[in-house]
N, CA, C and O of each residue as an XYZ file, in Angstrom:
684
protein
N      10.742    102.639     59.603
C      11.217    103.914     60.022
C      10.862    105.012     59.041
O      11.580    106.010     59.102
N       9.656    105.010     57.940
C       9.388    105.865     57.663
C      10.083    105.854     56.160
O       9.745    106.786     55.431
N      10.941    104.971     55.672
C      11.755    105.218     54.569
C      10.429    103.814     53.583
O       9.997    102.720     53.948
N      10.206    104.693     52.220
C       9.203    103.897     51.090
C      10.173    103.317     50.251
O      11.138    103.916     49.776
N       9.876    102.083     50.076
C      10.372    101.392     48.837
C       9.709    101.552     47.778
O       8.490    101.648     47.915
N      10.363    101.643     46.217
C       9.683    101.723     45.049
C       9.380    100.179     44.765
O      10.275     99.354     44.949
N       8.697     99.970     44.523
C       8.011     98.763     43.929
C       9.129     98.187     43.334
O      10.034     98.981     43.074
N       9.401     96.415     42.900
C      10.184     95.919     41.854
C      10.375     96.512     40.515
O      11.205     97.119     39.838
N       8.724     95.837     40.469
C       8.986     96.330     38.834
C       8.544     98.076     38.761
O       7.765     98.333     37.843
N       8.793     98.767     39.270
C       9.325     99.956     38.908
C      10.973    100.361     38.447
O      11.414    100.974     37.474
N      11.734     99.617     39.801
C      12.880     99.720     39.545
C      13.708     98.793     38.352
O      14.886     98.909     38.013
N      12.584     97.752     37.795
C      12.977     96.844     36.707
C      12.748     98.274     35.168
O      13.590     98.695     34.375
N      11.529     98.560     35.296
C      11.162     99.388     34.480
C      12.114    100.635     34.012
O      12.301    101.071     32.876
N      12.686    101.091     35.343
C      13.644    102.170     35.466
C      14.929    101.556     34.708
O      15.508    102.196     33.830
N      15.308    100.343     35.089
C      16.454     99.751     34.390
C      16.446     99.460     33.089
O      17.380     99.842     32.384
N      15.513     98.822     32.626
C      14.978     99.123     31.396
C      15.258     99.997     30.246
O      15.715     99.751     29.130
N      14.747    101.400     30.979
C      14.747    102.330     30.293
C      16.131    103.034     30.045
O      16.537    103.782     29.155
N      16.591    102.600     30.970
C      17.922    103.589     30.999
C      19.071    102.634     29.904
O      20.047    103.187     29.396
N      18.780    101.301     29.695
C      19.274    100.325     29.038
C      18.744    100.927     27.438
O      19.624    101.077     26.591
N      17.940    101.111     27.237
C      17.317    101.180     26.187
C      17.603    102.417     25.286
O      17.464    102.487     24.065
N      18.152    103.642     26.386
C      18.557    104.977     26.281
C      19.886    104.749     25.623
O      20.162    105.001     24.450
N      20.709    104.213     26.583
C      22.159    103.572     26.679
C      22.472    103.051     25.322
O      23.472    103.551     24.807
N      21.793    102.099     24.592
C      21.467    101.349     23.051
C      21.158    102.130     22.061
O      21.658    101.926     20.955
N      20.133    103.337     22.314
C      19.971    103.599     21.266
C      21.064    104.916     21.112
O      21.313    105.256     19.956
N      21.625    105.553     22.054
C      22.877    106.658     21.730
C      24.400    105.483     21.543
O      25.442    105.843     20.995
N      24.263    104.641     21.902
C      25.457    103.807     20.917
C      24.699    103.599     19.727
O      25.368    104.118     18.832
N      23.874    103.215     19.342
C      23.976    102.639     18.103
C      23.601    103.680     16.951
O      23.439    103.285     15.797
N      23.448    105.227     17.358
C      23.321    106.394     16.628
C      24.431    107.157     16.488
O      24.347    108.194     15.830
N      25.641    106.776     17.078
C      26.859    107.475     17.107
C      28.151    106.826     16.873
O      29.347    107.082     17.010
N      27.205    105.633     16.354
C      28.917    104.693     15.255
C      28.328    104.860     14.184
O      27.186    104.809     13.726
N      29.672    105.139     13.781
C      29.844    105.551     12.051
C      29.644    104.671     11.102
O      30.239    105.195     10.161
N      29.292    103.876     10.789
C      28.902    102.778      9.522
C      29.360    103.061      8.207
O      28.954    103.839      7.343
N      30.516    102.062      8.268
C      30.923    102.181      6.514
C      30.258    100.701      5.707
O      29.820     99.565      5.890
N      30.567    101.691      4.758
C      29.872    100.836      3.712
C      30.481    100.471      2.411
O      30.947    101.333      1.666
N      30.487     99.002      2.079
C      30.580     98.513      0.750
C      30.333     98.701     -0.732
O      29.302     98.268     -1.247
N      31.039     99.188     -1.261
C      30.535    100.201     -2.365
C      31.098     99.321     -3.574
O      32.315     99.133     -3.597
N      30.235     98.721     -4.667
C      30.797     98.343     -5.756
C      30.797     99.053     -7.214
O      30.041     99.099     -8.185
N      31.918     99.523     -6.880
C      32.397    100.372     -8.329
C      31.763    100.192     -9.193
O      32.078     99.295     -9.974
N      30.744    100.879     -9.384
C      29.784    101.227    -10.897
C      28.312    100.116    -11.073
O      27.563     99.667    -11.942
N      28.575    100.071     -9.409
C      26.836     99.393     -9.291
C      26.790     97.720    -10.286
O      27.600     96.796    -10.366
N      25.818     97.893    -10.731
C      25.456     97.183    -12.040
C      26.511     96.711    -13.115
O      26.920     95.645    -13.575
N      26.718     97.940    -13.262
C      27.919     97.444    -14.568
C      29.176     97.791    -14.136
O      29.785     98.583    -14.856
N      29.857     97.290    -12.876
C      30.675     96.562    -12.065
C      31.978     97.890    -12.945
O      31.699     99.026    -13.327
N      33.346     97.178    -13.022
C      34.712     97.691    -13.441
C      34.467     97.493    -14.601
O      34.367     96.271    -14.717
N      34.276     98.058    -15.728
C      34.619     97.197    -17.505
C      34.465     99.369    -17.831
O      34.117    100.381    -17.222
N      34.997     98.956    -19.149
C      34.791    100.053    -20.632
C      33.568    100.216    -20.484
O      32.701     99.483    -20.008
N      33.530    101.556    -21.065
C      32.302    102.190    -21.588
C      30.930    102.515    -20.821
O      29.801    102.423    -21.304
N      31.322    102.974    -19.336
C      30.933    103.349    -18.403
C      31.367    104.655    -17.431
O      32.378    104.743    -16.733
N      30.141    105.777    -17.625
C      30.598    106.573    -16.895
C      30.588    106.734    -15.347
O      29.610    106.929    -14.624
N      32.096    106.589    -14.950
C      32.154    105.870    -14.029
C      32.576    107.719    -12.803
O      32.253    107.826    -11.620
N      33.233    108.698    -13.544
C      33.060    109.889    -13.088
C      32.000    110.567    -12.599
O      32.125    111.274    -11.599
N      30.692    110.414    -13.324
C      29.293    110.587    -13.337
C      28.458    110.040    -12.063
O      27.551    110.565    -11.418
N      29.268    108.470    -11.912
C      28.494    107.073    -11.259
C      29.317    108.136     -9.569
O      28.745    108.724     -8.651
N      30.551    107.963     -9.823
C      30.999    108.967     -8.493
C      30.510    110.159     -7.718
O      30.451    110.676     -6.602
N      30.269    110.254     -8.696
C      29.791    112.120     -8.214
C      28.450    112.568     -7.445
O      28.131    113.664     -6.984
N      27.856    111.479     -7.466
C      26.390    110.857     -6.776
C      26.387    110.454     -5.824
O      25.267    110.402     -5.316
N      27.713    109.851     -4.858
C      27.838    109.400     -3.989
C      28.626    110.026     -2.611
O      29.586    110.688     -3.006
N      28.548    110.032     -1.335
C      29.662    110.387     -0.496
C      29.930    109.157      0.070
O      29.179    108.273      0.482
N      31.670    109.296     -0.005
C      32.970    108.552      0.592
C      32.959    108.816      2.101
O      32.708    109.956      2.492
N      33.172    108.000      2.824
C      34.033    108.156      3.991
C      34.650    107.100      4.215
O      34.602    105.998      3.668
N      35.435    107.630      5.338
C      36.553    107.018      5.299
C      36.240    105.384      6.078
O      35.725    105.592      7.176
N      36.337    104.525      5.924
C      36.262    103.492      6.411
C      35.439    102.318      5.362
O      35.185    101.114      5.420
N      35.235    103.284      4.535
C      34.027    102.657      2.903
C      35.229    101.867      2.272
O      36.445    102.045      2.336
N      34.514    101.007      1.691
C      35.540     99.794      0.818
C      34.817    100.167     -0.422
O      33.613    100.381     -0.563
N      35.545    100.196     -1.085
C      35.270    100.239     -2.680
C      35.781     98.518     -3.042
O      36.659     97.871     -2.471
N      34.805     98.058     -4.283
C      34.962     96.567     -4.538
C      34.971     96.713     -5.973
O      33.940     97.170     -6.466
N      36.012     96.393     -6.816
C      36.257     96.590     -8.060
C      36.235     94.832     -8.780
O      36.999     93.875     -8.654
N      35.197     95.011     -9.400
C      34.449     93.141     -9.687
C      34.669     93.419    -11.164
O      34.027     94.177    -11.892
N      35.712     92.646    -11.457
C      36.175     92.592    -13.162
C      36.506     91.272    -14.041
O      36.425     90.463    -13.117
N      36.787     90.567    -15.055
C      37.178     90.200    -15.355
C      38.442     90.215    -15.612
O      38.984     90.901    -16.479
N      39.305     88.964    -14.385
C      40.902     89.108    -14.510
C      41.884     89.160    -15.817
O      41.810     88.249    -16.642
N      42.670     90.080    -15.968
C      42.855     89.976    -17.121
C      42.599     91.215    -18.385
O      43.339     91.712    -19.235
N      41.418     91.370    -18.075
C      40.635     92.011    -19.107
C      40.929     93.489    -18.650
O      41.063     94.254    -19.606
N      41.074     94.123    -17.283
C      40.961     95.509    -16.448
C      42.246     95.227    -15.852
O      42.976     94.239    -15.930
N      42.354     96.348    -15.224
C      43.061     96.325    -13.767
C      42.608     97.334    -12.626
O      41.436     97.613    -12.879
N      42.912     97.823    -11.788
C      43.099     99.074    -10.994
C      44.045     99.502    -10.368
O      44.660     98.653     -9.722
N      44.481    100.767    -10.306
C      45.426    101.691    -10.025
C      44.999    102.856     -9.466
O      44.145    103.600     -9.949
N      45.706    103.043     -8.256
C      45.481    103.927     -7.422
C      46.390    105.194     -7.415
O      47.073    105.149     -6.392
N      46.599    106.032     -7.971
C      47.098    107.144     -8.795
C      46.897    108.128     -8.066
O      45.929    108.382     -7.348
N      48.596    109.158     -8.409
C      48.199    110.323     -8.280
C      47.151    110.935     -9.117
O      46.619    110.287    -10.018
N      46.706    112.639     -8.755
C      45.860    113.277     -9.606
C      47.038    113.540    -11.189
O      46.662    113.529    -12.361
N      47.882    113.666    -10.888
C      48.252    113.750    -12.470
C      48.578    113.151    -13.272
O      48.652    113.545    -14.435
N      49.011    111.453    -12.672
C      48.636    110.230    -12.934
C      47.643    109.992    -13.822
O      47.749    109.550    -14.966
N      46.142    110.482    -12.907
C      45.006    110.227    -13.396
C      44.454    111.120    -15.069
O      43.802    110.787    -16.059
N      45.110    112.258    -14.640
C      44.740    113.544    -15.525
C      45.365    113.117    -17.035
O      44.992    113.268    -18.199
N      46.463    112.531    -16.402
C      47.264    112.171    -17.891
C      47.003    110.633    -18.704
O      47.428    110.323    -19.817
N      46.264    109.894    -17.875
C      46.441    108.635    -17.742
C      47.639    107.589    -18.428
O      47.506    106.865    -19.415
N      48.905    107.777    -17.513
C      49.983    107.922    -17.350
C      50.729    107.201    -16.617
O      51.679    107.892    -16.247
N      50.816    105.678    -16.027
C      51.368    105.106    -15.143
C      52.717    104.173    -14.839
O      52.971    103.132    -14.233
N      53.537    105.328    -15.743
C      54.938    105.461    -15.505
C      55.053    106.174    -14.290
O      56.253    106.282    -14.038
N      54.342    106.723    -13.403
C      54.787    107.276    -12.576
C      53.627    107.605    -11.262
O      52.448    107.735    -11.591
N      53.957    107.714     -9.978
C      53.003    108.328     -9.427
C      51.221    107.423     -9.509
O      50.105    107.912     -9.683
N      51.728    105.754     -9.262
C      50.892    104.575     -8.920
C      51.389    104.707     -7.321
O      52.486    104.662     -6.764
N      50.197    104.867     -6.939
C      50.523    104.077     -4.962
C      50.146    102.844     -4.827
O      50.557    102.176     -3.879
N      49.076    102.207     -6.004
C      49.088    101.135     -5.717
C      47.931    100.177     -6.473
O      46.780    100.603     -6.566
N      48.322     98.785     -7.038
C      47.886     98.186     -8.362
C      47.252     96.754     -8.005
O      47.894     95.978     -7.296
N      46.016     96.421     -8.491
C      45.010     95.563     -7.980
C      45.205     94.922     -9.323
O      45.856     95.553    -10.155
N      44.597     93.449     -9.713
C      44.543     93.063    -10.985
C      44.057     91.340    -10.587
O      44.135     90.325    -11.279
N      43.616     91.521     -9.376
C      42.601     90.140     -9.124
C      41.344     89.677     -9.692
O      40.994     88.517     -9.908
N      40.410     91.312    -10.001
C      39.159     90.819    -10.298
C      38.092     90.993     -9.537
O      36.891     90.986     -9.805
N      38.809     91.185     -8.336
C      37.866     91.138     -6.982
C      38.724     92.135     -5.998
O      39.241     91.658     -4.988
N      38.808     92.961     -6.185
C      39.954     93.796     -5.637
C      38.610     94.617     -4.390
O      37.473     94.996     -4.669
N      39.351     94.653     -3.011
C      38.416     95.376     -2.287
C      39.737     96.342     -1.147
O      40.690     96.052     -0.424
N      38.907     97.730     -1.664
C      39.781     98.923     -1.351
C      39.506     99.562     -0.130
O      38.541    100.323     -0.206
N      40.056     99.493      0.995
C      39.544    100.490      1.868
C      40.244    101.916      1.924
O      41.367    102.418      1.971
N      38.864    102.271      1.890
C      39.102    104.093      2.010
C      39.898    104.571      3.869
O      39.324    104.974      4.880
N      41.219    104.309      3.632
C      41.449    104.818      5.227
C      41.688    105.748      5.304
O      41.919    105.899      6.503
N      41.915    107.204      4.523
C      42.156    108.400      4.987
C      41.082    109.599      4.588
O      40.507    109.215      3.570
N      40.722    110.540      4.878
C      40.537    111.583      4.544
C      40.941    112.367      3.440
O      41.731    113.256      3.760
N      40.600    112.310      2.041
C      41.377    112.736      1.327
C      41.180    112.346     -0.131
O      40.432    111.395     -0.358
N      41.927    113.146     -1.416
C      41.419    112.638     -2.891
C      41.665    111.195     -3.014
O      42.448    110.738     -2.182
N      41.286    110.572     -3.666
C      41.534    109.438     -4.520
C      41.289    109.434     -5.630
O      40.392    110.196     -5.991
N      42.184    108.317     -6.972
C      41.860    108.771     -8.227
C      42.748    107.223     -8.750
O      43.926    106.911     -8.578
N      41.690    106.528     -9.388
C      41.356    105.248     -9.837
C      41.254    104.926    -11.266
O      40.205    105.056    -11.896
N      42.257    104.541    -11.724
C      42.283    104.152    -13.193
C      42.545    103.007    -13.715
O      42.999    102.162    -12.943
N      42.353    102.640    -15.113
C      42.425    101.239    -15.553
C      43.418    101.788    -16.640
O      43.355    102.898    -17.169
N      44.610    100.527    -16.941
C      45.609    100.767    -17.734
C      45.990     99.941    -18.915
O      47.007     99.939    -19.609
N      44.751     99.148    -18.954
C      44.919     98.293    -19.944
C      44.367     99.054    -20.978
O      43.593    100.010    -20.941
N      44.984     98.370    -22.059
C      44.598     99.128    -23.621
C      44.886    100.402    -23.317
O      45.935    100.931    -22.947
N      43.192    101.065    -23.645
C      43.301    102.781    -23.632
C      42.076    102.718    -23.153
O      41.218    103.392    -23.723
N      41.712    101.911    -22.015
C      40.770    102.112    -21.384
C      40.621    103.299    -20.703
O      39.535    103.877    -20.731
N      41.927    103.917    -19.857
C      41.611    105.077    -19.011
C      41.178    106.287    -20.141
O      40.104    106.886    -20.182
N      42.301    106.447    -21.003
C      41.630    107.673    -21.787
C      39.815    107.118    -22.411
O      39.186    108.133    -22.710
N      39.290    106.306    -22.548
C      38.211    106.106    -23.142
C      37.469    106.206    -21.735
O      36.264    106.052    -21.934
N      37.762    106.417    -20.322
C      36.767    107.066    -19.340
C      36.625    106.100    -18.060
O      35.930    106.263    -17.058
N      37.426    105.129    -18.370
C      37.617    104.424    -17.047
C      38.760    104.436    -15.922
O      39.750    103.794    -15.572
N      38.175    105.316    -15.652
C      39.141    106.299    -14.146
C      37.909    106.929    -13.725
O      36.938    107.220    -14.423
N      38.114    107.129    -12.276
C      37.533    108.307    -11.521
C      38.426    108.694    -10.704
O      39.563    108.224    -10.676
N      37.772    110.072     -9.556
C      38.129    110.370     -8.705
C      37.180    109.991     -7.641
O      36.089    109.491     -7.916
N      37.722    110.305     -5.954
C      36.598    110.466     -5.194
C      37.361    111.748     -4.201
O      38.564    111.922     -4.008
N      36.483    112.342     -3.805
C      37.102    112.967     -2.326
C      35.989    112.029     -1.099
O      34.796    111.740     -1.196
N      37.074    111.728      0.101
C      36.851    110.808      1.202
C      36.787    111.955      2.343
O      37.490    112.965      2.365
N      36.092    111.698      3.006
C      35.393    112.664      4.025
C      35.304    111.763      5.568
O      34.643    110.740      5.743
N      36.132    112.440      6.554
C      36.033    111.700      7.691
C      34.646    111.515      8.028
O      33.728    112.087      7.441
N      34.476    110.532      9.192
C      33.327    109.990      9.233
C      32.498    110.822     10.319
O      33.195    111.419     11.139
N      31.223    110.938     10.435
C      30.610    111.937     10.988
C      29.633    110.625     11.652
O      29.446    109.472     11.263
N      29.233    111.234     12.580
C      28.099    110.441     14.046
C      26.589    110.350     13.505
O      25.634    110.690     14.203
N      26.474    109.894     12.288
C      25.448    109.785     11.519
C      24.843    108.519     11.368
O      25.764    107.961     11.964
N      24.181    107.697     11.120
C      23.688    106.177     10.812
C      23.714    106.000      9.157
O      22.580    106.007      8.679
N      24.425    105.895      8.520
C      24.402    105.459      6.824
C      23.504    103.951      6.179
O      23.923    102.826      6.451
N      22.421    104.142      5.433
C      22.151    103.438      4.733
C      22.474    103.475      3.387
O      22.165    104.535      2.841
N      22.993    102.654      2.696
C      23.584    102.138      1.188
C      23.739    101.251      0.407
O      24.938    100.994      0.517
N      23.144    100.310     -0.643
C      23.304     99.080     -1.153
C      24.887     99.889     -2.004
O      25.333    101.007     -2.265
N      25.203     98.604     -2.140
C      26.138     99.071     -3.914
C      25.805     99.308     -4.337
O      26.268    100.427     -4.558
N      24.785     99.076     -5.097
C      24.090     99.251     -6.446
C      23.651    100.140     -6.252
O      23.399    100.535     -7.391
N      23.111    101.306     -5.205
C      22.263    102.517     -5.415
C      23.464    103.740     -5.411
O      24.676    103.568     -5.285
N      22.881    104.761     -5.554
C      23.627    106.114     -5.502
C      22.918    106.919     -4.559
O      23.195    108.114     -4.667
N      21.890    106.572     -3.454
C      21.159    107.640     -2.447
C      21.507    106.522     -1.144
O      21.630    105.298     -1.087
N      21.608    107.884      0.059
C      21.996    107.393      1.318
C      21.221    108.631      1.966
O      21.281    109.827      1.684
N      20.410    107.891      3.011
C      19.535    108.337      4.025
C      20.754    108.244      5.396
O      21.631    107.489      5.817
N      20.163    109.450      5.686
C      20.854    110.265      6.863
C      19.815    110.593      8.027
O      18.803    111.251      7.783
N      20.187    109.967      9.674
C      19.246    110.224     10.229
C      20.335    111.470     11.041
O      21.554    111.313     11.112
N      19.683    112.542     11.536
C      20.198    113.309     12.755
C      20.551    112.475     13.688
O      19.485    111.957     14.023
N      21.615    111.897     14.491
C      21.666    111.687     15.818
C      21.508    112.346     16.428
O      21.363    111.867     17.553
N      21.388    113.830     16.381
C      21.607    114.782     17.965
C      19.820    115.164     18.103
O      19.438    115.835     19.062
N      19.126    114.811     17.366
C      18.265    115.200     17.184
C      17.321    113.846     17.803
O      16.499    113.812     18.718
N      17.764    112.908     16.995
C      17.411    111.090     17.673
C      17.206    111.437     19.287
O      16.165    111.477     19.943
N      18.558    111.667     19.674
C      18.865    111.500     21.541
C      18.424    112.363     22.137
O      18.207    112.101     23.319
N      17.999    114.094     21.548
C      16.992    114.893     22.104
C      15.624    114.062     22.358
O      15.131    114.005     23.484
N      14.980    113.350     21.110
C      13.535    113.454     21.092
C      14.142    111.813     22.246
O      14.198    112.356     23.349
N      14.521    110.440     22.466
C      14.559    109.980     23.056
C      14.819    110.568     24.577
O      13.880    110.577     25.373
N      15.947    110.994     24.907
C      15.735    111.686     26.369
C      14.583    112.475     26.660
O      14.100    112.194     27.756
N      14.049    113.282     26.096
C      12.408    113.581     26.009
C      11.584    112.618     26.441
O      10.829    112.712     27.409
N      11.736    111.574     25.646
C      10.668    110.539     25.512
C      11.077    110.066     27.087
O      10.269    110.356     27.969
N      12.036    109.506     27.376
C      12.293    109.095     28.775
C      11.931    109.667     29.815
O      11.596    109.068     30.837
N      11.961    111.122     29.653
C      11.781    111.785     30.926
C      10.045    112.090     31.036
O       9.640    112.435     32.146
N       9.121    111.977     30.005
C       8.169    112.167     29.987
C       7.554    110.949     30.882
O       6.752    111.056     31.810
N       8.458    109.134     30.078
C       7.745    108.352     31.060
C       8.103    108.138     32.614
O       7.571    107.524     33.539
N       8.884    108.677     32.515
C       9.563    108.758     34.181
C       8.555    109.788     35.185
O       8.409    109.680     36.403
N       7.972    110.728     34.341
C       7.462    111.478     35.232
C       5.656    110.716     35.370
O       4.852    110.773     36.301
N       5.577    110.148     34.203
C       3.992    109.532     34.433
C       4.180    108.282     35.536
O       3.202    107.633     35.907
């Protein structure tokens, strides 16, 4: 009666593509946290600038910080800022790790400030801060050990892909 069928594998092809579209805007618009070990290389201990090692990096929220020490020897403490400022933990601890293997998740938006209370480690520079930054529709790459993270555009990804789709749709 006059009505054309598209071929199979056209309509396989069509499915395909739209699958493939579908995959790559999920997998450009989850947030990826990442495993972060406190001071890379030279892990939780003395005599590491560990303020410096911070300040190189962005937090978000869903990032685990992994504090790898010798039990015993360190601890960690999760401190207010004047806590930290004073290094001072009579007061104003939210909360105290001392396993060795301590793994922190970053769940809020917001400062953090990390000190060690043994000896006089904190005044000799083992504390930091971080500010934690909600998570943005970005793809994050990060070892521990490095301090650089590649950032792709997603909105920019799903432009040039829907492009790309509609170009082969029309050939």
């Amino acid at each position: 009666m006059g009505i054309t069928k598209k071929p199979k594998s056209f309509n396989y092809f069509l499915n395909l593509m739209k699958l493939l579209l579908f995959i790559s805007c999920l997998f450009f618009t989850i947030s990826k946290s990442e495993v972060i070990t406190v001071g890379g290389e030279n892990r939780w201990t003395d005599g590491f600038g560990y303020a410096s090692w911070a300040d190189k990096l962005n937090f978000t929220v869903g990032d685990v910080l992994v504090f790898s020490y010798t039990k015993g020897s360190h601890n960690v403490l999760d401190v207010t800022r004047a806590a930290y400022q004073s290094c001072d933990n009579s007061s104003g601890v939210n909360a105290k790790y001392e396993t060795g293997d301590d793994h922190i998740e970053l769940n809020e938006a917001k400062s953090y400030w990390f000190i060690c209370t043994v000896d006089s480690h904190c005044r000799l520079g083992m504390r930091f801060g971080i500010n934690v930054s909600a998570p943005v529709t970005t793809s994050v790459n990060q070892t521990g050990d490095s301090s650089s993270r590649s950032n792709i555009n997603a909105g920019f990804y799903l432009l040039l892909v829907g492009i790309m789709s509609m170009l082969i749709f029309i050939v």
